[in-house]
C-alpha positions as protocol buffer text, in pm:
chain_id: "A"
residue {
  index: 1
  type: UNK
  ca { x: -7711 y: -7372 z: -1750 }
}
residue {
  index: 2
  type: UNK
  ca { x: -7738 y: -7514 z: -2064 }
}
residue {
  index: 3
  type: UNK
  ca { x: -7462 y: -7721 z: -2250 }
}
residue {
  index: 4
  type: UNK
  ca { x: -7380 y: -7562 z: -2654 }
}
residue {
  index: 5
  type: UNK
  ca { x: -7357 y: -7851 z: -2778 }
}
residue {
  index: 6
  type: UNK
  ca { x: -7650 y: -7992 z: -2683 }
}
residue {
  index: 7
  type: UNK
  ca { x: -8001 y: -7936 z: -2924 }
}
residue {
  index: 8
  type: UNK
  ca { x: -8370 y: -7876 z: -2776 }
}
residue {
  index: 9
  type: UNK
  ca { x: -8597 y: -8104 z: -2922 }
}
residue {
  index: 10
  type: UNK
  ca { x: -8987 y: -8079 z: -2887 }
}
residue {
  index: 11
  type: UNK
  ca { x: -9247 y: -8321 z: -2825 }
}
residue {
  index: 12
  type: UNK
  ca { x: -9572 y: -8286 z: -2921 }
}
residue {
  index: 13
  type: UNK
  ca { x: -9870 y: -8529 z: -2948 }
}
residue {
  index: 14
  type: UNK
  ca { x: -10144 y: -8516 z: -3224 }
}
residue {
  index: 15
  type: UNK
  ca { x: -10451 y: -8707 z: -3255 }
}
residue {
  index: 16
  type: UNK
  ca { x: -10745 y: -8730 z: -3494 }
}
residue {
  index: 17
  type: UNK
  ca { x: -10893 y: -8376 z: -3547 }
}
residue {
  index: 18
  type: UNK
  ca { x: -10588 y: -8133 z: -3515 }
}
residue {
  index: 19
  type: UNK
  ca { x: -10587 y: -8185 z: -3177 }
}
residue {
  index: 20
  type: UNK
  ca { x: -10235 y: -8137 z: -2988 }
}
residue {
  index: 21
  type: UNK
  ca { x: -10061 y: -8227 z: -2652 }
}
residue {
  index: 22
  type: UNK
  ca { x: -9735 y: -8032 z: -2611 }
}
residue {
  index: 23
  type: UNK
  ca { x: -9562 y: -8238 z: -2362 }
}
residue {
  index: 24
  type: UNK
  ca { x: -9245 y: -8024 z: -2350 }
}
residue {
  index: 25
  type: UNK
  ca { x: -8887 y: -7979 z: -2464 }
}
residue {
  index: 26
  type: UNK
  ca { x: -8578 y: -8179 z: -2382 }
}
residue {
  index: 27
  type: UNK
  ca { x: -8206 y: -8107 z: -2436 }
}
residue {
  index: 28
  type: UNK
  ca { x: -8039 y: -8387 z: -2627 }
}
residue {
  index: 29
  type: UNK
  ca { x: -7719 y: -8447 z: -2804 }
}
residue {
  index: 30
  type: UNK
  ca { x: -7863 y: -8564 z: -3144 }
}
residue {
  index: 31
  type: UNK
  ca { x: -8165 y: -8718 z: -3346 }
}
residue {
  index: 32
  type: UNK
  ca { x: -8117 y: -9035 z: -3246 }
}
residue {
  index: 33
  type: UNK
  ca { x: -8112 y: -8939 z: -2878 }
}
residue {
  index: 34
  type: UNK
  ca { x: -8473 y: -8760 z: -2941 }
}
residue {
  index: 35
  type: UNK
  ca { x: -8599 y: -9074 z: -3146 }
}
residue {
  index: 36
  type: UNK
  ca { x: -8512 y: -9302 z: -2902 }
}
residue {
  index: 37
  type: UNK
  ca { x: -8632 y: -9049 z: -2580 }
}
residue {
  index: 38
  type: UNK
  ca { x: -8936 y: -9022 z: -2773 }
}
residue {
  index: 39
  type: UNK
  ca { x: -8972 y: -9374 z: -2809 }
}
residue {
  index: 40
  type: UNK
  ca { x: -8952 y: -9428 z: -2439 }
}
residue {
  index: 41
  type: UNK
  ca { x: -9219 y: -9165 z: -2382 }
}
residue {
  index: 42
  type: UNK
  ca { x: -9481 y: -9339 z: -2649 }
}
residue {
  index: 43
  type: UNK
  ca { x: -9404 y: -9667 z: -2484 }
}
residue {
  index: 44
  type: UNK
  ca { x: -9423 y: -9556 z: -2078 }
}
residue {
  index: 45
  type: UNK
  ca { x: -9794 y: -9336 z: -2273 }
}
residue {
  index: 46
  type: UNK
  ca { x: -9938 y: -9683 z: -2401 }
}
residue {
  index: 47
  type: UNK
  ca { x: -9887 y: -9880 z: -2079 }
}
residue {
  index: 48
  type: UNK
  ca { x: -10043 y: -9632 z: -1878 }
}
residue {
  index: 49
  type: UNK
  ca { x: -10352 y: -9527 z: -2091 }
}
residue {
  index: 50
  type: UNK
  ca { x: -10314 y: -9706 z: -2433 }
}
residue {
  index: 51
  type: UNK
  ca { x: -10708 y: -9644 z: -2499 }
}
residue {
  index: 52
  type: UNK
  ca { x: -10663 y: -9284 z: -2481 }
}
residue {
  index: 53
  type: UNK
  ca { x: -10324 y: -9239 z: -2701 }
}
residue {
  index: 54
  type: UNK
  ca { x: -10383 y: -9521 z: -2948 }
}
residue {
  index: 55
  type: UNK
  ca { x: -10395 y: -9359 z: -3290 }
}
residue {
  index: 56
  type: UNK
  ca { x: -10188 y: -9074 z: -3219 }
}
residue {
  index: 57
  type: UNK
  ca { x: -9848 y: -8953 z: -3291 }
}
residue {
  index: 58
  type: UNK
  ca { x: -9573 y: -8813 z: -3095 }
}
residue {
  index: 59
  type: UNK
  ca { x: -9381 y: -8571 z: -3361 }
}
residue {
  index: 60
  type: UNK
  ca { x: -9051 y: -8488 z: -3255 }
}
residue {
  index: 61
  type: UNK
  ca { x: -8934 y: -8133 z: -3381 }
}
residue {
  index: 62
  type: UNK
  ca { x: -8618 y: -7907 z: -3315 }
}
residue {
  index: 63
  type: UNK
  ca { x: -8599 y: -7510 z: -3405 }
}
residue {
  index: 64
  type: UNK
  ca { x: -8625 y: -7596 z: -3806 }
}
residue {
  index: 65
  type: UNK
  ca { x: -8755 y: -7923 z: -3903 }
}
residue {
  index: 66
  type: UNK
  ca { x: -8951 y: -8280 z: -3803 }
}
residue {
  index: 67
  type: UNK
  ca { x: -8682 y: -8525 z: -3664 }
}
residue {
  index: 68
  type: UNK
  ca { x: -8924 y: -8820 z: -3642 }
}
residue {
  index: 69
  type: UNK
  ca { x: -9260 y: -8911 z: -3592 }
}
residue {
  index: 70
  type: UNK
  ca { x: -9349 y: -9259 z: -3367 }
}
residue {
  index: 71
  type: UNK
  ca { x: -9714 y: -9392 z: -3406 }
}
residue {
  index: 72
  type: UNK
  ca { x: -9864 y: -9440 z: -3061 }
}
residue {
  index: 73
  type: UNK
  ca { x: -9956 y: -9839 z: -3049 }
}
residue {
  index: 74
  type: UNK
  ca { x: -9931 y: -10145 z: -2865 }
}
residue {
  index: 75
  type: UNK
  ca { x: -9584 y: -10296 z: -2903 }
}
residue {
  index: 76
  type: UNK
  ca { x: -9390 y: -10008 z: -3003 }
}
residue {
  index: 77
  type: UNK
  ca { x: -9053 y: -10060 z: -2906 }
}
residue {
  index: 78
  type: UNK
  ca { x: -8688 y: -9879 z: -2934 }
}
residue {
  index: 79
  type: UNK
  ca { x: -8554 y: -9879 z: -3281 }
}
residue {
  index: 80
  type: UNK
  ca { x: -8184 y: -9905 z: -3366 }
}
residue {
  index: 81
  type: UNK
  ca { x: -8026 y: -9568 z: -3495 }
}
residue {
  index: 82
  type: UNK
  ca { x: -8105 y: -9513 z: -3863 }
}
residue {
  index: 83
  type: UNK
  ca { x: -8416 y: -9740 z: -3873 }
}
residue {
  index: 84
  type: UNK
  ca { x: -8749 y: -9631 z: -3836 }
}
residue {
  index: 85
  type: UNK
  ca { x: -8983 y: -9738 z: -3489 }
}
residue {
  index: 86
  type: UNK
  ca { x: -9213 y: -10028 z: -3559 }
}
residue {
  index: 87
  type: UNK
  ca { x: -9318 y: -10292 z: -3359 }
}
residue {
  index: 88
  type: UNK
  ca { x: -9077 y: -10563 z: -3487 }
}
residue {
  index: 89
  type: UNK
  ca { x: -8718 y: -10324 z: -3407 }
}
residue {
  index: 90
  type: UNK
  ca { x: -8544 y: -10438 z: -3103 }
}
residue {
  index: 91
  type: UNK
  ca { x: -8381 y: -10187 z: -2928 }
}
């Protein structure tokens, strides 16, 4: 059953050429839940096959609008709510 208060967020990846990788949906309490879940996911991505995600994006989407975007690269690491990923934000 799913909990009302809770939002489904979407993760897709997109690489060079308008190619996509819908990896799924996720119910989460907020954006900075998703961010950070989608964080995780780009990170576990590059340390199992960085050569084939490097230069890609995971884009993280509910019903209406973009919630974030993280570049897939080397180093990416959890950012603190309200700033954006990078490779210098400590989680």
């Amino acid at each position: 059953m799913e909990n009302p208060q809770m939002r489904a967020y979407h993760f897709t990846m997109r690489g060079a050429a308008g190619i996509s990788e819908e990896l799924g949906s996720h119910q989460l309490d907020d954006d900075a839940d998703a961010v950070s879940f989608g964080l995780q996911v780009v990170r576990d991505l590059m340390q199992v096959k960085p050569e084939g995600y490097a230069g890609w994006v995971l884009a993280i989407t509910d019903q209406a609008r973009t919630v974030g975007v993280v570049p897939c690269k080397v180093g990416v690491r959890a950012a603190r709510p309200g700033t954006k990923p990078g490779p210098n934000n400590q989680g």
